[in-house]
C-alpha positions as CSV (number, residue, x, y, z in Angstrom):
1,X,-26.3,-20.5,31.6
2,X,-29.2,-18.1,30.3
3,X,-26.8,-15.5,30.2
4,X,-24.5,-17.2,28.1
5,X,-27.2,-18.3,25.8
6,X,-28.6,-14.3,25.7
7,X,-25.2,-13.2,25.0
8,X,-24.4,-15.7,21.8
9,X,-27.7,-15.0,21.0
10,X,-27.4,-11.4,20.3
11,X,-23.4,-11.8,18.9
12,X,-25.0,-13.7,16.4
13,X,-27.7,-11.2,15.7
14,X,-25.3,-9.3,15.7
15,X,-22.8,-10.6,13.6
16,X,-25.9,-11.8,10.9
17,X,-27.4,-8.4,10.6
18,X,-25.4,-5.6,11.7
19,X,-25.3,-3.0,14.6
20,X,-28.6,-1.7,13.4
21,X,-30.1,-5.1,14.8
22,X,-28.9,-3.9,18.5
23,X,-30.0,-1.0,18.5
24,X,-33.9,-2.1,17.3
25,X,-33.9,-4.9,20.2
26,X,-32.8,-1.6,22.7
27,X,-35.7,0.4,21.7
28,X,-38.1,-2.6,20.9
29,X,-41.9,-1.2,21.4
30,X,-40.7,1.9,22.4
31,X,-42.3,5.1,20.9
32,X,-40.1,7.8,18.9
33,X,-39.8,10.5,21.5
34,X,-39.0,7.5,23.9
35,X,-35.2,7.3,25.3
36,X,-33.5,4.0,24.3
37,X,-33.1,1.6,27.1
38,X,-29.8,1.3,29.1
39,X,-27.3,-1.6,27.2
40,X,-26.5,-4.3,28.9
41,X,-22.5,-4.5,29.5
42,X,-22.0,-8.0,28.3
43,X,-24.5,-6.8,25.0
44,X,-22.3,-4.0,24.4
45,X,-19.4,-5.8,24.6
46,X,-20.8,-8.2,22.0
47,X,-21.5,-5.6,19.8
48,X,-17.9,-3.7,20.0
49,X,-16.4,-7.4,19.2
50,X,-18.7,-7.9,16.1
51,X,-18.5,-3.9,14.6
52,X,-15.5,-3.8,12.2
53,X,-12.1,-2.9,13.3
54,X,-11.5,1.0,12.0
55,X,-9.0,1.6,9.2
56,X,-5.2,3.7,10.6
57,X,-5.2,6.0,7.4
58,X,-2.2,5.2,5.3
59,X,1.0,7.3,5.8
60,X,1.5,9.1,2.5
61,X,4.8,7.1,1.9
62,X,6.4,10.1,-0.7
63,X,6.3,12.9,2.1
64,X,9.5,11.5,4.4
65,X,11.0,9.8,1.6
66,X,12.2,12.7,-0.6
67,X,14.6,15.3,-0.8
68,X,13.4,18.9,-1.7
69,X,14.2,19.9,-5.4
70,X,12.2,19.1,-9.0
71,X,13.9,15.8,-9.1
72,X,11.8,14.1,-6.5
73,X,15.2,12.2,-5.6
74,X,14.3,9.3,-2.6
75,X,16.6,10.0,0.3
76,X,18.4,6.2,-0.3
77,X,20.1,8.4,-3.2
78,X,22.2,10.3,-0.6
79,X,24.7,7.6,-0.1
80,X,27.1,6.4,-2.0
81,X,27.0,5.6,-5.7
82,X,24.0,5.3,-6.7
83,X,21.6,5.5,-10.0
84,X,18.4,6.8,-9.1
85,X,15.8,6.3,-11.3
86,X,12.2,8.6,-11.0
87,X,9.3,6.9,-12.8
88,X,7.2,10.3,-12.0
89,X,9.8,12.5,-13.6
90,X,10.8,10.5,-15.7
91,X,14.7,11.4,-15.0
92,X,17.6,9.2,-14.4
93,X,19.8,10.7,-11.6
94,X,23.5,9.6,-11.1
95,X,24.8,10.6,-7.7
96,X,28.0,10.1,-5.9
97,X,27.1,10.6,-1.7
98,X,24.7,12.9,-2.5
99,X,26.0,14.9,-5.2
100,X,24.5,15.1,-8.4
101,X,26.7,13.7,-11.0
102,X,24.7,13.6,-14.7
103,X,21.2,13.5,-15.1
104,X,18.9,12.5,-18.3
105,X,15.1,12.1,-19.6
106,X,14.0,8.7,-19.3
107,X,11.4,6.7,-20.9
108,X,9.8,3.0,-19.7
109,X,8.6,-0.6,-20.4
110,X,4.9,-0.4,-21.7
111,X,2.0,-1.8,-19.5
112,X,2.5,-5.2,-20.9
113,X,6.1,-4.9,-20.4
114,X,6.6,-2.7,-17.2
115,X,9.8,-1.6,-15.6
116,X,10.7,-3.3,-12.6
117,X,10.6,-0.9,-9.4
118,X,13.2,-1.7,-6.6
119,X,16.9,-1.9,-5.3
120,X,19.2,-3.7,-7.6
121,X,22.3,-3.7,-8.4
122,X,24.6,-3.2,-11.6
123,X,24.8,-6.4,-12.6
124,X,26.9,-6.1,-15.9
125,X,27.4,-3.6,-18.3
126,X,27.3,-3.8,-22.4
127,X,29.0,-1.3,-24.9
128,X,27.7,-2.2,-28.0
129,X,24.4,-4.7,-26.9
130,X,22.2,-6.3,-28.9
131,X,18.9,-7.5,-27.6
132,X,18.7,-11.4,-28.3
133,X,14.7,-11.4,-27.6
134,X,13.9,-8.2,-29.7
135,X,17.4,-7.9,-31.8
136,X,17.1,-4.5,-31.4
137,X,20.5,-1.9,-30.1
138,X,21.1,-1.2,-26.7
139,X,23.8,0.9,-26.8
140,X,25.9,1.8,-23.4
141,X,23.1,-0.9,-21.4
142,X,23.6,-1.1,-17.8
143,X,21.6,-4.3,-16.7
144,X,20.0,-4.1,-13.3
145,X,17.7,-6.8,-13.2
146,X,17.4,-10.0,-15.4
147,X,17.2,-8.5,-19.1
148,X,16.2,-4.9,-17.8
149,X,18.7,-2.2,-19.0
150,X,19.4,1.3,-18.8
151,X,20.6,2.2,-22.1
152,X,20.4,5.1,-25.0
153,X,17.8,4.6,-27.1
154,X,17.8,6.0,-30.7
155,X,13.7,5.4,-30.9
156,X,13.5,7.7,-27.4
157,X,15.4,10.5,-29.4
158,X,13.1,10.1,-32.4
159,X,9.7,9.2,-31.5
160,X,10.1,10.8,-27.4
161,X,7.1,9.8,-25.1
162,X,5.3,8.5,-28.0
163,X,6.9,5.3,-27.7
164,X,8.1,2.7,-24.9
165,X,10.4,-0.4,-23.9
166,X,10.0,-3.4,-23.3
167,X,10.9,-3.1,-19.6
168,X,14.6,-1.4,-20.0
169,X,15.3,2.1,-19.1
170,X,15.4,4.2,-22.1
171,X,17.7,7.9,-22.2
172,X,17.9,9.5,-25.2
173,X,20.9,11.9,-25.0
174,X,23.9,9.7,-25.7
175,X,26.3,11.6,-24.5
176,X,24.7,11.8,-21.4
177,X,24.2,7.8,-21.5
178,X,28.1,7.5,-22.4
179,X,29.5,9.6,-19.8
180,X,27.4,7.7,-17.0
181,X,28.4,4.1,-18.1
182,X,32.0,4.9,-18.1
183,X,32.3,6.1,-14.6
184,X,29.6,3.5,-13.0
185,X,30.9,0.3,-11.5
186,X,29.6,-3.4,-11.2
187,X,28.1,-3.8,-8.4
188,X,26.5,-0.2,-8.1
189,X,23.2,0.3,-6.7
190,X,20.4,1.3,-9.2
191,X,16.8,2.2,-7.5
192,X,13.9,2.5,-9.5
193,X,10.5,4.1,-8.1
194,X,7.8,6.3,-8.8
195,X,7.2,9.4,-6.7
């Protein structure tokens, strides 16, 4: 039993005040140039239990994830078809199995009205849209995710980086933006992500 008691005695010292506790109570009245006293195994133990776990450093999630080449493309792009969408870039890729279809400059939602990262897919597809919350043109919009589009934008030509969206994918060349939304499908995979 006085073991027991010694040991949950020092785990709480332990645990109240820190490793730095332990090691005072090991070299308690001892001079400077005095060797600390041997540890205890059950004290030790105590103290590896109460010292904080370390931190595995993160794996850098970009460096397996890409394929070589300025477009930072993620390797899900390789398959099928697919609209890859680069918030780092800023480029909207359009790939068949790997093969680089059209790309474009792109543009994105302002902090207060971000672009949504992730897999989606095409949902539906508008010529000649009209936004009903900002009455604004969309032409050629490609909707991926609730009201979030891909779509020309006649501001992004103007105005460039200066401006933003309210969470929609903009492209400014519209020829670019035509010839993409007349060879995607419904049901297409769009991936948006920043690396």
């Amino acid at each position: 039993m006085g073991i027991l008691r010694k040991l949950g005695a020092t785990t709480t010292a332990v645990a109240m005040l820190g490793v730095g506790v332990f090691a005072a109570t090991g070299t308690a009245g001892a001079s400077p140039s005095a060797k600390p006293a041997a540890v205890p195994a059950a004290k030790a133990v105590a103290v590896q239990a109460a010292a904080p776990a370390a931190k595995k450093p993160a794996k850098p999630a970009a460096k397996n994830v890409l394929v070589p080449g300025k477009l930072r493309l993620d390797k899900r792009c390789m398959t099928g078809r697919i609209i890859c969408v680069n918030k780092k870039t800023r480029k909207v890729a359009f790939l068949y199995n790997g093969k680089l279809l059209a790309t474009g400059d792109a543009r994105f939602g302002a902090p207060k009205t971000p672009t949504r990262n992730g897999f989606f897919k095409l949902q539906r597809k508008s010529k000649n849209h009209v936004s009903s919350i900002y009455k604004s043109p969309m032409p050629y919009a490609m909707f991926f995710s609730g009201g979030q589009a891909i779509h020309y934008s006649s501001d992004f030509k103007a105005r460039g980086y200066n401006g933003a969206s309210h969470g929609c994918v903009n492209m400014r060349d519209k020829n670019k933006i035509a010839w993409i939304f007349n060879r995607v499908k419904v049901g297409d995979r769009i991936l948006v992500y920043s690396a």
